[in-house]
VOGU-3710 file (C-alpha; in Angstrom, 3 decimals, decimal comma):
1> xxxxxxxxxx> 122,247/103,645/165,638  119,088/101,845/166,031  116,906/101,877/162,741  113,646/104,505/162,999  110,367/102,998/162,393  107,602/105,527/160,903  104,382/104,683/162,382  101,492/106,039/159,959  98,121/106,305/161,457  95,463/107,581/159,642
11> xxxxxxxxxx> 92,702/109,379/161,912  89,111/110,507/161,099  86,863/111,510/163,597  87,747/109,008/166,148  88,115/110,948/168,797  87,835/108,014/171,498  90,287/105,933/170,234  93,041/107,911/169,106  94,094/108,539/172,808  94,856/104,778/173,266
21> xxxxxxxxxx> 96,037/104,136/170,066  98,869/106,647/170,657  99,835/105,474/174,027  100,143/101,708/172,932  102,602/103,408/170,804  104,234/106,068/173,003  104,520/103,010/175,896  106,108/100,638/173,255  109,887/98,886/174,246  110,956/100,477/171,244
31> xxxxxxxxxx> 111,741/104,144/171,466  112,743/105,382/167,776  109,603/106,261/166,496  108,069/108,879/164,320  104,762/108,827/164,821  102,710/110,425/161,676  99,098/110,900/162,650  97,437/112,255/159,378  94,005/114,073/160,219  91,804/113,153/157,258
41> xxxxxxxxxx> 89,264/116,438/157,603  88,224/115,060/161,329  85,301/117,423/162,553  85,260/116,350/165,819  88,148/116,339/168,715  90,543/114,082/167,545  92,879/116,862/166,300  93,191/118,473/169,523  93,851/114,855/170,921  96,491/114,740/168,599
51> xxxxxxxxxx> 98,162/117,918/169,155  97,930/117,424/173,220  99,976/114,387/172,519  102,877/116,077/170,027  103,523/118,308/172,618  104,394/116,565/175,272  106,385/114,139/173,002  108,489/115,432/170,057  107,928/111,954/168,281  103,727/112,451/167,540
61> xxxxxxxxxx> 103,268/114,819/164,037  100,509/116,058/163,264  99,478/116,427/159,686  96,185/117,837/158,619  94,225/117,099/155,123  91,040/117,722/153,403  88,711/115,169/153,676  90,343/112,514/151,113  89,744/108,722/152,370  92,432/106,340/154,298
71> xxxxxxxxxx> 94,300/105,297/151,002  95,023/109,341/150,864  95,713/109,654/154,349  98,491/106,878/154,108  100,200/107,951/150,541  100,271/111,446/152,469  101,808/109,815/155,846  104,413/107,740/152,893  105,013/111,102/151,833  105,996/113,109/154,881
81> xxxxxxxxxx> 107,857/109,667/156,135  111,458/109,564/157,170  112,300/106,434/159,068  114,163/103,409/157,723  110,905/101,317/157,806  107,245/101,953/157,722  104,373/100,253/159,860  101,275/101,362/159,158  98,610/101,209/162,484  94,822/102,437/161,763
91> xxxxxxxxxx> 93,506/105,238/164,482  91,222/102,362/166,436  93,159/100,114/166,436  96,557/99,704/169,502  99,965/97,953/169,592  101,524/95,532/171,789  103,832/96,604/174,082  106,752/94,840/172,506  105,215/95,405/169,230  107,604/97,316/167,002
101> xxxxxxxxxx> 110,843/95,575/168,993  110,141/92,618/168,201  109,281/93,104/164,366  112,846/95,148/164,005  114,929/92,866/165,617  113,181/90,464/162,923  113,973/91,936/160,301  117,502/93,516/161,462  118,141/89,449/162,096  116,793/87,963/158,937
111> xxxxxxxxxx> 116,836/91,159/156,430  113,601/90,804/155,504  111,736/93,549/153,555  108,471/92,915/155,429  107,962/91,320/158,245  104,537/90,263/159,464  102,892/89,176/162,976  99,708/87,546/163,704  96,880/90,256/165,577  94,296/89,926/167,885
121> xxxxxxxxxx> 90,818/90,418/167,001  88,713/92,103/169,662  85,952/94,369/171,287  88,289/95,070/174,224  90,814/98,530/174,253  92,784/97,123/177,202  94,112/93,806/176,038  97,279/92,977/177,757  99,191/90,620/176,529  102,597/89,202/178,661
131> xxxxxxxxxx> 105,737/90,127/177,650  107,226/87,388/175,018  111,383/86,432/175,707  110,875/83,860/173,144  110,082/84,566/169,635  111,113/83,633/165,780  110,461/84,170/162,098  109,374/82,042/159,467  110,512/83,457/155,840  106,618/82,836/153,407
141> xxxxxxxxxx> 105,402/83,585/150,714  102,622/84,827/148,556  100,307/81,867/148,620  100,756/81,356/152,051  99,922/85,322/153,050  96,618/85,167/150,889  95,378/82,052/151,219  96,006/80,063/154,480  94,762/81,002/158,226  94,216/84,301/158,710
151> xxxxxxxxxx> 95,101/85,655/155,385  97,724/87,949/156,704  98,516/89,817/153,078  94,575/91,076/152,450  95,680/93,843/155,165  98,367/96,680/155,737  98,267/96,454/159,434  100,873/94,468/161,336  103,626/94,659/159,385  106,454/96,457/159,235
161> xxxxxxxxxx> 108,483/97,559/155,493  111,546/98,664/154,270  110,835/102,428/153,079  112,668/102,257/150,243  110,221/99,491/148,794  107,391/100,821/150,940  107,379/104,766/148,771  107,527/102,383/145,884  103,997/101,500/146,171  100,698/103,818/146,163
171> xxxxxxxxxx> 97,680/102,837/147,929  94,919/103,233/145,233  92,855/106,422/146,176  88,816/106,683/145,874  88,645/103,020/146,770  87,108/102,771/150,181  87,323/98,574/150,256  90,536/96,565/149,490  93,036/99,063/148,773  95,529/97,509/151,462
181> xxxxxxxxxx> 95,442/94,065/150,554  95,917/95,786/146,849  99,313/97,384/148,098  100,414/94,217/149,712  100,523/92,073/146,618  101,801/95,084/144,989  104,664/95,621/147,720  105,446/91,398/146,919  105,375/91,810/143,433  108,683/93,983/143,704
191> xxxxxxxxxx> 109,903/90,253/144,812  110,087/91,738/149,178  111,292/88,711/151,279  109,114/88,664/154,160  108,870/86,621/156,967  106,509/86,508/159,825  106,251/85,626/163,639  103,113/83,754/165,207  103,286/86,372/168,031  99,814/88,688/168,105
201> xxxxxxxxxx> 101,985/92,141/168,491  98,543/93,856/166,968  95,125/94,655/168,350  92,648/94,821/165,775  89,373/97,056/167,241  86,139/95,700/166,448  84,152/98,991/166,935  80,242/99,789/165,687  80,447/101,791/162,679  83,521/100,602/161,379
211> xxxxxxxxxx> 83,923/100,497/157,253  84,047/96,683/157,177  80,947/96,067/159,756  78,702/98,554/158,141  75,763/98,242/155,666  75,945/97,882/151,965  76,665/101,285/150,442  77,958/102,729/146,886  81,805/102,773/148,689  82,045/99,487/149,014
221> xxxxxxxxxx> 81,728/98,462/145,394  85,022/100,526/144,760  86,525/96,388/145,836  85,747/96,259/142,054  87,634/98,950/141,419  90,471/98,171/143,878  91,120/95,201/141,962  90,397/96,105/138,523  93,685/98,604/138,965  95,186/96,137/140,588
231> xxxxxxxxxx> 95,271/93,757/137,244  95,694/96,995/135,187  99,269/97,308/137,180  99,877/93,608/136,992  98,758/92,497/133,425  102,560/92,349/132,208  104,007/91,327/135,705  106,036/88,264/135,671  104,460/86,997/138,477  102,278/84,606/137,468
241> xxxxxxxxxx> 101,400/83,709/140,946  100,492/87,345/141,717  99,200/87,866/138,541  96,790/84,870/138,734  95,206/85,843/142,304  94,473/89,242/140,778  92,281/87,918/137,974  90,543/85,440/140,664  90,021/88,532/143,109  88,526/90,541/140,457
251> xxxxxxxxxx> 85,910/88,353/139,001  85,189/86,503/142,611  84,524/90,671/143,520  82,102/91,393/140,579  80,132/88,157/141,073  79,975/88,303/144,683  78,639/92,244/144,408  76,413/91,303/141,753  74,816/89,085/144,040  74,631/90,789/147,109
261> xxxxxxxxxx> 73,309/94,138/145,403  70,562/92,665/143,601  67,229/93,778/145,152  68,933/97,061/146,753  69,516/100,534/145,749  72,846/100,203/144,042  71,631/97,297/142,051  72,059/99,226/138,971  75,782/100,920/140,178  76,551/97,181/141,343
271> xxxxxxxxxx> 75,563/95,901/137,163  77,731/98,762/135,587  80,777/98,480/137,614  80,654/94,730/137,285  80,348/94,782/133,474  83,111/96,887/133,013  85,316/95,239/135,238  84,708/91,671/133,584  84,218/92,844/129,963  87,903/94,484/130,275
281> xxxxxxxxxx> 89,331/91,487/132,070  87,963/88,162/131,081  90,049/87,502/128,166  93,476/87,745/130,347  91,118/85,300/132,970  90,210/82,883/130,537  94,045/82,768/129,384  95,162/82,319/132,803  96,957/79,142/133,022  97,718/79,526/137,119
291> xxxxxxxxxx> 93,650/79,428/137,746  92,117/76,132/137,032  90,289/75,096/133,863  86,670/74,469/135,731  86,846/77,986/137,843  87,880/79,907/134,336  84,648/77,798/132,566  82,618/78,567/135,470  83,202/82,351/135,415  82,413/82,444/131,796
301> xxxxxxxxx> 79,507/80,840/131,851  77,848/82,722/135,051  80,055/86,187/133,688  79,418/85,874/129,729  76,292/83,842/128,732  74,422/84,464/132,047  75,070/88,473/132,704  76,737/90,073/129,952  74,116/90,886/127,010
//
């Protein structure tokens, strides 16, 4: 029996996209599929969309929510999952046609936990790849998913996960920035093996409107947030290497949003939410071992004397 891979796709109101998202998947080389489309409160015609789909194929659900964010939407599609592994694919976004073979005959070959290809960044909803005969996979590890090329771990999209350490992990809900790369390092720190392939199997839609192209607003400070639970979870994790990039995220986050807030509306919201995140966090920071002795001096001194009073 071949292994089945639930595909989660959380939809809101994308009502032209959803249609070629779900035939990149319904056309894919790979036939065991349950497809999980979770409708987060969509108002416009995506539902339908959906539901014209599941019936002509037994392999789309549909599942329907109140208006809750993406990091509900994807605990709910973890939730109603049943497949041996987990690949989570947003609503605007469309696979490669080889896309899920090639990632389970990865990990069926090297027993990884996750395994992770490269993606294609683009304004186009027809790219068409050839068909690759020739592929392999690399085992990596933390510091190479978060901090060289593309910085494949800061996302949940192109990979594909063991359930059983997939339902482990919770994306963080009422964060509206950051909350996948937040349940990739929590996903490694239950010590997955992953390996990846150089192979784009996933198109990554760069649409108007979209969350990470759109102007400043009061959701995305919740970054601060995002990682502030994030080294909550981890403070006692014996990852020091995961531990570590948590403390950097969080206090690159409320310095960063301190800056680019000042002078707008949410200059005040931006202050607050960066105080609290660095007053709770920069004695575990300044202990830090992992981050160097200049970046830990040079936080304090722009965090403590310069913004904390």
């Amino acid at each position: 029996m071949q292994p089945t891979v639930s595909i989660i796709i959380p939809v809101y109101n994308i009502e032209n996209y959803i249609a070629n998202c779900l035939e990149s998947v319904l056309n894919q080389s790979y036939s065991q599929l349950e497809i999980i489309c979770v409708d987060d409160g969509s108002n416009d015609s995506s539902a339908q969309i959906i539901r014209s789909f599941a019936k002509k194929d037994s392999r789309v659900i549909y599942v329907r929510q109140d208006n809750a964010g993406v990091s509900a939407a994807r605990n709910k599609g973890l939730d109603t999952a049943t497949g041996d592994y987990v690949f989570f694919l947003d609503g605007d976004d469309y696979l490669h046609r080889q896309a899920v073979e090639i990632l389970v005959d990865g990990a069926v070959k090297t027993g990884a936990q996750m395994i992770c290809s490269d993606y294609t960044v683009t304004k186009s909803l027809d790219e068409k790849n050839a068909d690759y005969s020739d592929y392999d996979f690399v085992q990596t590890d933390f510091e190479t998913l978060f901090t060289k090329g593309k910085t494949l771990g800061k996302c949940c999209f192109a990979k594909l996960i063991k359930s059983e350490i997939a339902k482990k992990v919770r994306f963080f809900e009422g964060v509206a920035m950051g909350e996948d790369g937040c349940y990739i390092v929590l996903i490694l720190n239950e010590n997955a093996n992953v390996f990846v392939t150089d192979k784009p199997l996933y198109y990554y839609y760069v649409r108007q409107g979209s969350a990470t192209k759109s102007a400043l607003t009061e959701k995305k400070l919740t970054i601060v947030n995002a990682y502030d639970r994030l080294c909550d979870i981890l403070a006692d994790s014996p990852n020091k290497n995961i531990k570590a990039f948590a403390l950097r995220a969080v206090f690159y986050q409320l310095n960063h949003k301190r800056r680019l807030y000042k002078g707008t509306a949410y200059e005040s919201l931006a202050e607050k939410v960066c105080k609290q995140a660095g007053k709770k966090h920069l004695k575990a920071f300044m202990k830090e071992k992992n981050i160097s002795l200049t970046v830990r001096l040079m936080h304090f001194i722009r965090f403590k004397l310069k913004f904390i009073k």
